[in-house]
PyMOL Python script that loads the backbone (N, CA, C, O; Angstrom):
from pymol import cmd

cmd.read_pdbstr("""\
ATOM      1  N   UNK A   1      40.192 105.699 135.645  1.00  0.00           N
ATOM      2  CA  UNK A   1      41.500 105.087 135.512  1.00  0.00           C
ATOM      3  C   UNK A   1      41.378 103.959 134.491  1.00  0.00           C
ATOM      4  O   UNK A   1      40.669 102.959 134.603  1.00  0.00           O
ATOM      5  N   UNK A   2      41.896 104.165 133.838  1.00  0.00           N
ATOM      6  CA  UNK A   2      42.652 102.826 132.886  1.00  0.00           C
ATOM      7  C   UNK A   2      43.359 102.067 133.082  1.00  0.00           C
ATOM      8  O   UNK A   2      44.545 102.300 133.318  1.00  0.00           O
ATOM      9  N   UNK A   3      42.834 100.908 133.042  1.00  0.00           N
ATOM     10  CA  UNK A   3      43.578  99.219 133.783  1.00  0.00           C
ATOM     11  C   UNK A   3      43.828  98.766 131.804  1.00  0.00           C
ATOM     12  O   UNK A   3      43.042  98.872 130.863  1.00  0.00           O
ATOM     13  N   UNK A   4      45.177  98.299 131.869  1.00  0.00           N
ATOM     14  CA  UNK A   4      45.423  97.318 130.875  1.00  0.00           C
ATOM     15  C   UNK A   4      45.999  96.487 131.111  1.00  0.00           C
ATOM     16  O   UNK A   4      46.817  96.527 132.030  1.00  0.00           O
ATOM     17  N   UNK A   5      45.736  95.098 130.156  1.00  0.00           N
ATOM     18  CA  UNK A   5      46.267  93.945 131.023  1.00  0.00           C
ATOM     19  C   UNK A   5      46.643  93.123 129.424  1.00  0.00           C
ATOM     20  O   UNK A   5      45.815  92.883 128.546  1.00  0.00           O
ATOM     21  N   UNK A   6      48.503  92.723 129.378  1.00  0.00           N
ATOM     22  CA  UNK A   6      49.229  92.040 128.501  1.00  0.00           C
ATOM     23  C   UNK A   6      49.370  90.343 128.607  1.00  0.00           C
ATOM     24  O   UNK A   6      49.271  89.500 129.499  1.00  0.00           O
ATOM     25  N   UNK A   7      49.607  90.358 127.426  1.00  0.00           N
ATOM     26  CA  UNK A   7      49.937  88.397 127.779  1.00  0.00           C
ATOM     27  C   UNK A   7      49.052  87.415 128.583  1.00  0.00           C
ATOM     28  O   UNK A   7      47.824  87.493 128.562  1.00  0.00           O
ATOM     29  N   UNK A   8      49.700  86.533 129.257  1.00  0.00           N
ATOM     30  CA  UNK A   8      49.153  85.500 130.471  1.00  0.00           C
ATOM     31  C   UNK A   8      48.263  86.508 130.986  1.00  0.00           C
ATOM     32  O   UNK A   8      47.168  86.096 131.371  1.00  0.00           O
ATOM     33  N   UNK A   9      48.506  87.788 131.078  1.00  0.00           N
ATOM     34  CA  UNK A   9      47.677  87.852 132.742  1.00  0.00           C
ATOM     35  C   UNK A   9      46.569  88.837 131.811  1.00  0.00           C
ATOM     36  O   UNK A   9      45.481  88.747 132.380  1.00  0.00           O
ATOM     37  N   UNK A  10      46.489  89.468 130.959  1.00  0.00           N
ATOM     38  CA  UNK A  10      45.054  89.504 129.968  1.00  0.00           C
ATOM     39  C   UNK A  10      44.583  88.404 129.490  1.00  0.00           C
ATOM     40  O   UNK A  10      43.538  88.696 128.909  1.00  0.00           O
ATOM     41  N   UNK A  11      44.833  87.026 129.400  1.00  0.00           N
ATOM     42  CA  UNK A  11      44.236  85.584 129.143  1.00  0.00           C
ATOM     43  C   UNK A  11      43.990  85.192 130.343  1.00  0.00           C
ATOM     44  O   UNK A  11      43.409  84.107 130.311  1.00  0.00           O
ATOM     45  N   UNK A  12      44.232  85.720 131.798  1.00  0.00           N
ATOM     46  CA  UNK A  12      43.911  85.048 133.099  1.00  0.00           C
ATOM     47  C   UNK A  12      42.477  86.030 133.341  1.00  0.00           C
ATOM     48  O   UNK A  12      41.333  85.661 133.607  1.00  0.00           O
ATOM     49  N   UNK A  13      43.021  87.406 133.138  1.00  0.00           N
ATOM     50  CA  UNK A  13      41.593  87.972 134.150  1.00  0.00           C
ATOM     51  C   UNK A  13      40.858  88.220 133.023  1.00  0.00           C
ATOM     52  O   UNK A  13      39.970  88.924 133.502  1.00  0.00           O
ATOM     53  N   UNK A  14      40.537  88.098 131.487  1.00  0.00           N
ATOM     54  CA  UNK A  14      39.564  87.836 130.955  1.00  0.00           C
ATOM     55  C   UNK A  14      39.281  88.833 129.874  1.00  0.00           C
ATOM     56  O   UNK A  14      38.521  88.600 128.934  1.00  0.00           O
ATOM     57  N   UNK A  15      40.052  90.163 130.087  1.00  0.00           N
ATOM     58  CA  UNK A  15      39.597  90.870 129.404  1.00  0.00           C
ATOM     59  C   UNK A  15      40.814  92.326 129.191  1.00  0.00           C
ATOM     60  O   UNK A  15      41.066  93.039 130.162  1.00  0.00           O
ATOM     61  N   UNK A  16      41.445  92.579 127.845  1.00  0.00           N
ATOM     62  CA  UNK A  16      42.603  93.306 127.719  1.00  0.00           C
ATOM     63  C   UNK A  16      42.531  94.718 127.987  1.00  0.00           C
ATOM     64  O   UNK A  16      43.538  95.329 127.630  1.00  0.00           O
ATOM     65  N   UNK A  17      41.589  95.429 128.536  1.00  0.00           N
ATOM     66  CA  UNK A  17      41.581  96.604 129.349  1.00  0.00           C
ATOM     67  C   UNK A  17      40.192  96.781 130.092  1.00  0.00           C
ATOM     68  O   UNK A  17      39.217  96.061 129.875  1.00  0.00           O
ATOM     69  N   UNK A  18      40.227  97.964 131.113  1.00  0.00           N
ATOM     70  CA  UNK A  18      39.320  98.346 131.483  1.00  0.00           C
ATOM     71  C   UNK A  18      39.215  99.474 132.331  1.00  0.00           C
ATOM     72  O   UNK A  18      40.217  99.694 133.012  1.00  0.00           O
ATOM     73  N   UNK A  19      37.751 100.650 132.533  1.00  0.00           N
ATOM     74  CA  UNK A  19      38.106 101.617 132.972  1.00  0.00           C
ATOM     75  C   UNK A  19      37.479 101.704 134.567  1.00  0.00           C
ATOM     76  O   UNK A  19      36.264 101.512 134.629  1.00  0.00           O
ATOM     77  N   UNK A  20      38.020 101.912 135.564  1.00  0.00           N
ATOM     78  CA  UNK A  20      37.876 101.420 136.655  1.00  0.00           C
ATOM     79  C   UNK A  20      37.907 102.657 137.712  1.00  0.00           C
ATOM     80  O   UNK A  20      38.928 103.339 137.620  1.00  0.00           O
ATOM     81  N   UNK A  21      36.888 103.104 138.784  1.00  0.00           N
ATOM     82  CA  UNK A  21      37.740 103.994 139.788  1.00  0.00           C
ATOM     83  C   UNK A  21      38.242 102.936 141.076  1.00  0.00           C
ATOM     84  O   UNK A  21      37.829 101.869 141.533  1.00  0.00           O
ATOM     85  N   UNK A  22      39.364 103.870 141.374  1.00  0.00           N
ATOM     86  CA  UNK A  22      40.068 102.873 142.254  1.00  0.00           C
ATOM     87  C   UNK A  22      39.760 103.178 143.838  1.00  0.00           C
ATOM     88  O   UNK A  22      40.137 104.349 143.893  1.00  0.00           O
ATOM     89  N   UNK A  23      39.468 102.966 144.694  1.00  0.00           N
ATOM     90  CA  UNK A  23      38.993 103.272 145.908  1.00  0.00           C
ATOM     91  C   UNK A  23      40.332 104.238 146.457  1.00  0.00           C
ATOM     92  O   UNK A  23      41.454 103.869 146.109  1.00  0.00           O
ATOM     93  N   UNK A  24      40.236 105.103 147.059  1.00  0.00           N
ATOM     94  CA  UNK A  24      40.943 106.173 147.580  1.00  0.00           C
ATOM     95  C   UNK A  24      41.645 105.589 148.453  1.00  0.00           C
ATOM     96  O   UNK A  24      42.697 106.223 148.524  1.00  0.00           O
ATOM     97  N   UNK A  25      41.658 104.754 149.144  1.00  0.00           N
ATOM     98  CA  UNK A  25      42.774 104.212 149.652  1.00  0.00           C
ATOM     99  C   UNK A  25      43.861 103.582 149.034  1.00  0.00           C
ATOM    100  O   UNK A  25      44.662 103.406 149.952  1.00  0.00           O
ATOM    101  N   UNK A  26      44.214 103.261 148.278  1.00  0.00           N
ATOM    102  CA  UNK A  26      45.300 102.765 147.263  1.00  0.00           C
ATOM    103  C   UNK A  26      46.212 103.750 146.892  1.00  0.00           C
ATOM    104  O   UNK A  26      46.170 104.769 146.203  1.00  0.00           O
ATOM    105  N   UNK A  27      47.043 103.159 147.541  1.00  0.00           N
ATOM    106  CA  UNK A  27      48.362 104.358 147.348  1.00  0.00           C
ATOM    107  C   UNK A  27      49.358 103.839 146.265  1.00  0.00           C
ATOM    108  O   UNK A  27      49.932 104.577 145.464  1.00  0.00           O
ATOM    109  N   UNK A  28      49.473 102.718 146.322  1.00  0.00           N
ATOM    110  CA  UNK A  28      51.064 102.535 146.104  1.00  0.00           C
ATOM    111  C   UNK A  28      50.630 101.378 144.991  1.00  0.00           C
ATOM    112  O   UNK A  28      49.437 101.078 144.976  1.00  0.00           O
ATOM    113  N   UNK A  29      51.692 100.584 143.883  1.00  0.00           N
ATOM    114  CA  UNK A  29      50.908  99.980 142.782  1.00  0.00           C
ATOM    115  C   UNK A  29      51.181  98.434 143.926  1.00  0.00           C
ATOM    116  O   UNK A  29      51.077  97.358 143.337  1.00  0.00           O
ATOM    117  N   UNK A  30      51.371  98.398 144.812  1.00  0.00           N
ATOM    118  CA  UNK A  30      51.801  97.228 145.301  1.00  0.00           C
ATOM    119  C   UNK A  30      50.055  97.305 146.273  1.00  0.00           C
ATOM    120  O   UNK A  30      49.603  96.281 146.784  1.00  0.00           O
ATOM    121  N   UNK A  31      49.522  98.273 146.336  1.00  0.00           N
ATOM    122  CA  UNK A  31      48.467  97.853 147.433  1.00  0.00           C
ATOM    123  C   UNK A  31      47.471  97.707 146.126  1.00  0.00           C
ATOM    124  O   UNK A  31      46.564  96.894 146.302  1.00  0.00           O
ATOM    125  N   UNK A  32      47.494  98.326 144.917  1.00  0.00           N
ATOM    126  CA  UNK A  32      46.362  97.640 143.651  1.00  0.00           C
ATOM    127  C   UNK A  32      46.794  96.815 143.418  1.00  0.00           C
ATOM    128  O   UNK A  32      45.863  96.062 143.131  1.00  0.00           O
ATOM    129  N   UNK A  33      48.187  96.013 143.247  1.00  0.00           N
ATOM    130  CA  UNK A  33      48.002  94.410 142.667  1.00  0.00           C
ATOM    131  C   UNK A  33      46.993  93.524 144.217  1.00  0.00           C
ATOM    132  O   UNK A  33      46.376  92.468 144.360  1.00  0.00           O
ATOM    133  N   UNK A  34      47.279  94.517 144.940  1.00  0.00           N
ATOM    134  CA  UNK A  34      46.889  93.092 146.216  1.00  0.00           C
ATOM    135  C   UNK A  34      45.025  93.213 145.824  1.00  0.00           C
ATOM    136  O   UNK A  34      44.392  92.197 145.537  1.00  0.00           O
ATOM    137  N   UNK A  35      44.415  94.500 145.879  1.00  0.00           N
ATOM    138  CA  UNK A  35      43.375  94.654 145.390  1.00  0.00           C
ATOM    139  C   UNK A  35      42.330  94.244 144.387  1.00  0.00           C
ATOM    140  O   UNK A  35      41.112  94.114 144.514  1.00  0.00           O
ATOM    141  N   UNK A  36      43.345  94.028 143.075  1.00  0.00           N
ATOM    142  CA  UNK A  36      42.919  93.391 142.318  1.00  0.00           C
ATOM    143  C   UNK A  36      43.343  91.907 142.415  1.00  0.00           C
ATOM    144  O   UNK A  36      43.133  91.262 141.387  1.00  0.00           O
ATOM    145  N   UNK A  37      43.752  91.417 143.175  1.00  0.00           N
ATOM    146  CA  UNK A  37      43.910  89.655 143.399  1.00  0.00           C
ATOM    147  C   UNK A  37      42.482  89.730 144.256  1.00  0.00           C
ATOM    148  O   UNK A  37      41.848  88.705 144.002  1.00  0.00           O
ATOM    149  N   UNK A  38      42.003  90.298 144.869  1.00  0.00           N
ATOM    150  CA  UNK A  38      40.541  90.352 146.407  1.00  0.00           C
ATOM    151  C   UNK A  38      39.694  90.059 144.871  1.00  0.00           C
ATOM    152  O   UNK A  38      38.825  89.225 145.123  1.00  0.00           O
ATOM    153  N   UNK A  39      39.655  90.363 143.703  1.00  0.00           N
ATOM    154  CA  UNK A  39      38.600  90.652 142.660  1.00  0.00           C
ATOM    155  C   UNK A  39      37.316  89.229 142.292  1.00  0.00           C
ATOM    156  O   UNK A  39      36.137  88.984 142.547  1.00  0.00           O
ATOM    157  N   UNK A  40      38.132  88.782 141.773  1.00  0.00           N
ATOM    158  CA  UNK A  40      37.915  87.404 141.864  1.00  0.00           C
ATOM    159  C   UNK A  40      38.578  86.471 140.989  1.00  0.00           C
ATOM    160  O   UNK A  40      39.366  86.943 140.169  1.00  0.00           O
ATOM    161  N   UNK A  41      38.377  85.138 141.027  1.00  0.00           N
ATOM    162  CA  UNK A  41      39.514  84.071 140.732  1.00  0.00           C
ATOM    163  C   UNK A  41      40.641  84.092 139.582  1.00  0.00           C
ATOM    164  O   UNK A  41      41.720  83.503 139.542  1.00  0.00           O
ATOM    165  N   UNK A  42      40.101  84.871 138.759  1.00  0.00           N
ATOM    166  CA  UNK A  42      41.347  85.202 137.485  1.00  0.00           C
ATOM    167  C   UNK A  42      42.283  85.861 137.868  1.00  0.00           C
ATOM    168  O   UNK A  42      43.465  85.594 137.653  1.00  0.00           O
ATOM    169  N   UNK A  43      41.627  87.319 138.818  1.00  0.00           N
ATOM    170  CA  UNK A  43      42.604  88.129 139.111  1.00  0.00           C
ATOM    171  C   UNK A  43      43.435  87.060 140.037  1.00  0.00           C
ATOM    172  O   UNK A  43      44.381  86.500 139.483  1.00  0.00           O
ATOM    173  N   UNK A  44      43.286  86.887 140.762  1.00  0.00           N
ATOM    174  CA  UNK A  44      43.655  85.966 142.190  1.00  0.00           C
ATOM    175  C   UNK A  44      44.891  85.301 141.109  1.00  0.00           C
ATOM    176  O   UNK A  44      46.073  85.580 141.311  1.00  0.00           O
ATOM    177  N   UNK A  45      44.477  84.408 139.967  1.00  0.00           N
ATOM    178  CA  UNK A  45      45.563  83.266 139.423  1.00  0.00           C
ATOM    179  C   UNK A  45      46.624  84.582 138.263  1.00  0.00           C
ATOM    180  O   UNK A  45      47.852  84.628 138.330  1.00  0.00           O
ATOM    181  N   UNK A  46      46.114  85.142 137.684  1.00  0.00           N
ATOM    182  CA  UNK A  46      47.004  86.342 137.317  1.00  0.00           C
ATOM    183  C   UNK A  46      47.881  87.165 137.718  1.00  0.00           C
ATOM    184  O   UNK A  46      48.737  87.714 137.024  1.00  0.00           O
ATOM    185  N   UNK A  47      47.605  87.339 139.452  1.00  0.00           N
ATOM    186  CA  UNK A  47      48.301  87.666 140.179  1.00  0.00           C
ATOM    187  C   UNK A  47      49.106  86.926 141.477  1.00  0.00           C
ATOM    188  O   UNK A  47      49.951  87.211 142.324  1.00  0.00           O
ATOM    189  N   UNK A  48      48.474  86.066 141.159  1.00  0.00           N
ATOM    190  CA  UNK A  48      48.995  85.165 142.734  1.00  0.00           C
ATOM    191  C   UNK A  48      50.431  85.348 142.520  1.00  0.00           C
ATOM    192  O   UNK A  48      50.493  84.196 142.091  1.00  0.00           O
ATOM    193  N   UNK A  49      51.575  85.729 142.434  1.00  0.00           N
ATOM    194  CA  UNK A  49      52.875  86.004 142.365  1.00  0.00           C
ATOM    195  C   UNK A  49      53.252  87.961 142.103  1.00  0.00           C
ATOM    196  O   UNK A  49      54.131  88.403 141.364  1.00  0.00           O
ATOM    197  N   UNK A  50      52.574  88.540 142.702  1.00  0.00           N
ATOM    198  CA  UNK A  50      52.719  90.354 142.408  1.00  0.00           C
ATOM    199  C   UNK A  50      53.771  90.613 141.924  1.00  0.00           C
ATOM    200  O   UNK A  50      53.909  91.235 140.872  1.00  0.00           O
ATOM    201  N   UNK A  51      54.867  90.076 142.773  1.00  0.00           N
ATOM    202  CA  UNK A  51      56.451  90.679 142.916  1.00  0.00           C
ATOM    203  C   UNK A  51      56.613  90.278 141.434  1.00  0.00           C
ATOM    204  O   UNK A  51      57.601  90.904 141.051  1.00  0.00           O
ATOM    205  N   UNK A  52      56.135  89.555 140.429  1.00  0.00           N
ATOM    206  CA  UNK A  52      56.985  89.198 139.169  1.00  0.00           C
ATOM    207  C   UNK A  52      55.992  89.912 138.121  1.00  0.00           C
ATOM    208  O   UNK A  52      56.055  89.875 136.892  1.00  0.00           O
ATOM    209  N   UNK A  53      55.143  90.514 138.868  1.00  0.00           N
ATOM    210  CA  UNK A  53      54.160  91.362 137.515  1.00  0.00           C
ATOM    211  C   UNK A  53      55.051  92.671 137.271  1.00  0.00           C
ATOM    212  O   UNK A  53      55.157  93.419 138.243  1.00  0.00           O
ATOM    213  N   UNK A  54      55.715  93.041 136.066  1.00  0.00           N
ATOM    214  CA  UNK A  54      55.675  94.600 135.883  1.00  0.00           C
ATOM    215  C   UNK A  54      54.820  95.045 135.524  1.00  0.00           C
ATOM    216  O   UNK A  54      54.022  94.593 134.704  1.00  0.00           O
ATOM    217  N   UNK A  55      54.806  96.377 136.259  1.00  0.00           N
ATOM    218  CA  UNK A  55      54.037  97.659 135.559  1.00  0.00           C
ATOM    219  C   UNK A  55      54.452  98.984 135.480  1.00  0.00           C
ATOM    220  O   UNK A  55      55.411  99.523 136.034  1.00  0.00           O
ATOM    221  N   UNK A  56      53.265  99.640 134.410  1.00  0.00           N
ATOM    222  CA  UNK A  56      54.226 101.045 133.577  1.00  0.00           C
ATOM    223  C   UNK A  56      52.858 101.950 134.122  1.00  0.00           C
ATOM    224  O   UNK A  56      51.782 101.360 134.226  1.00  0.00           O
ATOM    225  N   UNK A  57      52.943 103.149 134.400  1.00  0.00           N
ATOM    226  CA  UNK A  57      52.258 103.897 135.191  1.00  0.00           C
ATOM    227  C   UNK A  57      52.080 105.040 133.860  1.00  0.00           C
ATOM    228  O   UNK A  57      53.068 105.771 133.942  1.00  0.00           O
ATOM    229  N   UNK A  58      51.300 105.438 132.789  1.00  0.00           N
ATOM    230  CA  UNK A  58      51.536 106.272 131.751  1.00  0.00           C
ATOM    231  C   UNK A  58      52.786 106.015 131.065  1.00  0.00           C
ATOM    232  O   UNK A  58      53.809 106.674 130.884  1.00  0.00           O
ATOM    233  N   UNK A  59      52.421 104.942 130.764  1.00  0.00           N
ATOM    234  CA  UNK A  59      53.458 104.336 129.445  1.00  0.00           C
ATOM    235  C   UNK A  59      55.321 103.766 130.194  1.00  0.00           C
ATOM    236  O   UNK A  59      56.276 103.245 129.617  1.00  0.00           O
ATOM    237  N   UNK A  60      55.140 104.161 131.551  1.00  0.00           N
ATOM    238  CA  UNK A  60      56.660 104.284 132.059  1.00  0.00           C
ATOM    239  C   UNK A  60      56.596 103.499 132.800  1.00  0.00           C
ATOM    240  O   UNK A  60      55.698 103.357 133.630  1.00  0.00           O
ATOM    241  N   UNK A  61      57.755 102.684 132.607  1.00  0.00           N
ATOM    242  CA  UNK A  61      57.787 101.784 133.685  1.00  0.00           C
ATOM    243  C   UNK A  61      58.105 102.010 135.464  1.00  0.00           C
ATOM    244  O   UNK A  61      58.794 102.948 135.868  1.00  0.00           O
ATOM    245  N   UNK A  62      57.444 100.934 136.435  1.00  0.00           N
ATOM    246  CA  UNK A  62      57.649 101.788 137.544  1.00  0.00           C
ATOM    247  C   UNK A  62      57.805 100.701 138.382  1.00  0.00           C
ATOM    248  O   UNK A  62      57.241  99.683 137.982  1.00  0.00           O
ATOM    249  N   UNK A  63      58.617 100.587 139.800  1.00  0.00           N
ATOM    250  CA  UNK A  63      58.300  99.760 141.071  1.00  0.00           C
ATOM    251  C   UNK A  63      57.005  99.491 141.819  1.00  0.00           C
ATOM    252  O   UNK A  63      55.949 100.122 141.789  1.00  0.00           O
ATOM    253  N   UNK A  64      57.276  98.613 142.367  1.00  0.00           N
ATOM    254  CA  UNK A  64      55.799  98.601 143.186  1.00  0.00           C
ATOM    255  C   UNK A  64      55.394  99.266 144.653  1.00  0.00           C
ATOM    256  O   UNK A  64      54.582  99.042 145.550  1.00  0.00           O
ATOM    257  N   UNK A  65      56.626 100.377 144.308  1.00  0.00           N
ATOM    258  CA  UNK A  65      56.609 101.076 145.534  1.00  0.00           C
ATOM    259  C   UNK A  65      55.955 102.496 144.963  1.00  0.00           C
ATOM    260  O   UNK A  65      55.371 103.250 145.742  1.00  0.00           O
ATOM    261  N   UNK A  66      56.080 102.781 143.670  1.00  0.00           N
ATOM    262  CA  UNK A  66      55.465 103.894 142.907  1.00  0.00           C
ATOM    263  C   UNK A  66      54.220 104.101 143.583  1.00  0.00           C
ATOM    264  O   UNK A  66      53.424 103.171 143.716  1.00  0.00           O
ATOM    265  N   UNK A  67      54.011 105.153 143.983  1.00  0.00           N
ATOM    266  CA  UNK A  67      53.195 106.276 144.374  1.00  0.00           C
ATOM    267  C   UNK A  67      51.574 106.138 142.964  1.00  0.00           C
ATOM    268  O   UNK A  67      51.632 106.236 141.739  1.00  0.00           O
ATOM    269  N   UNK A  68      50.722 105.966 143.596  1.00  0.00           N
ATOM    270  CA  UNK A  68      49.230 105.926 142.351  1.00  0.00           C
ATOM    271  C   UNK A  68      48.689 107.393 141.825  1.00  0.00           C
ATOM    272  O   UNK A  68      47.889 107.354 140.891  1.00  0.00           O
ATOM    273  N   UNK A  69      49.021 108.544 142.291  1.00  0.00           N
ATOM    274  CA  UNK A  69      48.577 109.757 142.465  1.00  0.00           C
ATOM    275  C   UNK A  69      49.221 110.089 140.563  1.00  0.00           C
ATOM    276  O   UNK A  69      50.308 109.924 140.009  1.00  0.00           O
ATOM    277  N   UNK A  70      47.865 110.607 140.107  1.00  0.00           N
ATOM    278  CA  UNK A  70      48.209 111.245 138.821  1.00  0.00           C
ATOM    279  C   UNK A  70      48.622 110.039 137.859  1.00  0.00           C
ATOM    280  O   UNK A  70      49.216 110.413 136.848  1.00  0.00           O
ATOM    281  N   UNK A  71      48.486 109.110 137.941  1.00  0.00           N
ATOM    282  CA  UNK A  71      47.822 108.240 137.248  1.00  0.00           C
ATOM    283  C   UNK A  71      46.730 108.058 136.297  1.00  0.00           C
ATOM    284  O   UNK A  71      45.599 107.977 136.777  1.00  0.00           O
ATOM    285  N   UNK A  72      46.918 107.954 134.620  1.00  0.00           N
ATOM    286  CA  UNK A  72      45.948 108.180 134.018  1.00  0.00           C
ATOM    287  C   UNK A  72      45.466 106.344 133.455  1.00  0.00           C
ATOM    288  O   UNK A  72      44.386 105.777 133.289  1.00  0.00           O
ATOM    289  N   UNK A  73      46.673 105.992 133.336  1.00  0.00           N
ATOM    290  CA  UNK A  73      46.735 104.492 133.044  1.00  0.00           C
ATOM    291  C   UNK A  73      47.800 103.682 133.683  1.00  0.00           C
ATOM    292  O   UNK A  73      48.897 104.166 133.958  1.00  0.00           O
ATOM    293  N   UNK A  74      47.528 102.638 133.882  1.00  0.00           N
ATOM    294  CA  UNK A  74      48.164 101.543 134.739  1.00  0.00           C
ATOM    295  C   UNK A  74      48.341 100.301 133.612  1.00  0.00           C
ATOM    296  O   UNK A  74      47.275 100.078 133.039  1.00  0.00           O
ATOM    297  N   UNK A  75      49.103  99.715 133.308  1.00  0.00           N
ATOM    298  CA  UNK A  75      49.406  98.478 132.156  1.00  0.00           C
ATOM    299  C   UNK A  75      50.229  97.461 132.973  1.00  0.00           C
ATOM    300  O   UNK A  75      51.280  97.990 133.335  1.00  0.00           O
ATOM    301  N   UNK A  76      50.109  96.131 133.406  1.00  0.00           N
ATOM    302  CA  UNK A  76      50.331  95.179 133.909  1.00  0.00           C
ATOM    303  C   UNK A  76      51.002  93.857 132.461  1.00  0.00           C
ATOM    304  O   UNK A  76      50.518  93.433 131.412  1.00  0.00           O
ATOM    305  N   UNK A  77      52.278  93.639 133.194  1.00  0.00           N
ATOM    306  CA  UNK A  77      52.779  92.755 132.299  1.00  0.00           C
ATOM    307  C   UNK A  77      53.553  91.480 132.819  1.00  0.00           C
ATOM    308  O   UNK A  77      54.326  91.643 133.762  1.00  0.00           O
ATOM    309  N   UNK A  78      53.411  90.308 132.308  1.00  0.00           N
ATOM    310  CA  UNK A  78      53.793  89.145 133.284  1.00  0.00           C
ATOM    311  C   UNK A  78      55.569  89.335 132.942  1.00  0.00           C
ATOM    312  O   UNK A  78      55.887  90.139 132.065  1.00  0.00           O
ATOM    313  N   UNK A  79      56.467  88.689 133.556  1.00  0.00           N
ATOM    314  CA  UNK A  79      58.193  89.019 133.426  1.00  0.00           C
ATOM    315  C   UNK A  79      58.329  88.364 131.832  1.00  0.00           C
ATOM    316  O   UNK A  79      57.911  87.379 131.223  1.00  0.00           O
ATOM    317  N   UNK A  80      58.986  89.284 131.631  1.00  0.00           N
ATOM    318  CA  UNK A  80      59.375  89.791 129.500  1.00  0.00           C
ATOM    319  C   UNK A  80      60.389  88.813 129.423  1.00  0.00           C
ATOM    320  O   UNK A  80      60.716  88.821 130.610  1.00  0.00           O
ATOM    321  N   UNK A  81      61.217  87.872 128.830  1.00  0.00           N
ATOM    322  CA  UNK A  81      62.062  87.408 128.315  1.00  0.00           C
ATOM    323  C   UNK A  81      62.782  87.805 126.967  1.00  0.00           C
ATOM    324  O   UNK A  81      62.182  88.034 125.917  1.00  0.00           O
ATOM    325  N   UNK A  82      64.083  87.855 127.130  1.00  0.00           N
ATOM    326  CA  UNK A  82      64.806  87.944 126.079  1.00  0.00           C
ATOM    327  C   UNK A  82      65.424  86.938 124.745  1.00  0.00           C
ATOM    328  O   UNK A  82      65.971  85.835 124.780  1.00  0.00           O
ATOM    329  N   UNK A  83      65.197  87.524 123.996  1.00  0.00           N
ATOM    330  CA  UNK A  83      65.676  86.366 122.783  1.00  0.00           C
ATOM    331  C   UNK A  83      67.118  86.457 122.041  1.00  0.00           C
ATOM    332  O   UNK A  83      67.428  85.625 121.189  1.00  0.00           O
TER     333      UNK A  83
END
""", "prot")
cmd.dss("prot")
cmd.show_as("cartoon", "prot")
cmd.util.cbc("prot")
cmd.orient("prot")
């Protein structure tokens, strides 16, 4: 699996991608943000707020109720502002 990580929260956990297996219990993208906050302290401050991270599941954006199954990449982005 492919973890990518944008903005603040690739300057928090240290490093702008990575390829990762995810433990078989992880269903849903809301039980990997909690997972990757357990990681250690970057993840923890990158994520300490889940509900305001988006993420795109193969390029598409998705809820954090989205289903992990068939998942090739996962991309994490802190909330986008408009100009």
């Amino acid at each position: 699996m492919k973890l990518r990580y944008f903005a603040w929260v690739r300057e928090r956990i240290g490093t702008a991608e990575e390829d990762i297996e995810l433990p078989a219990y992880l269903n849903t993208v809301r039980d990997l943000l909690l997972w990757l906050q357990a990681r250690d302290d970057g993840y923890a401050e990158a994520l300490r707020h889940p509900e305001a991270i988006r993420v795109a599941i193969n390029q598409e954006h998705v809820d954090h109720k989205e289903r992990l199954e068939g998942a090739r990449e996962i991309a994490l982005f802190p909330p986008m502002t408009g100009g």
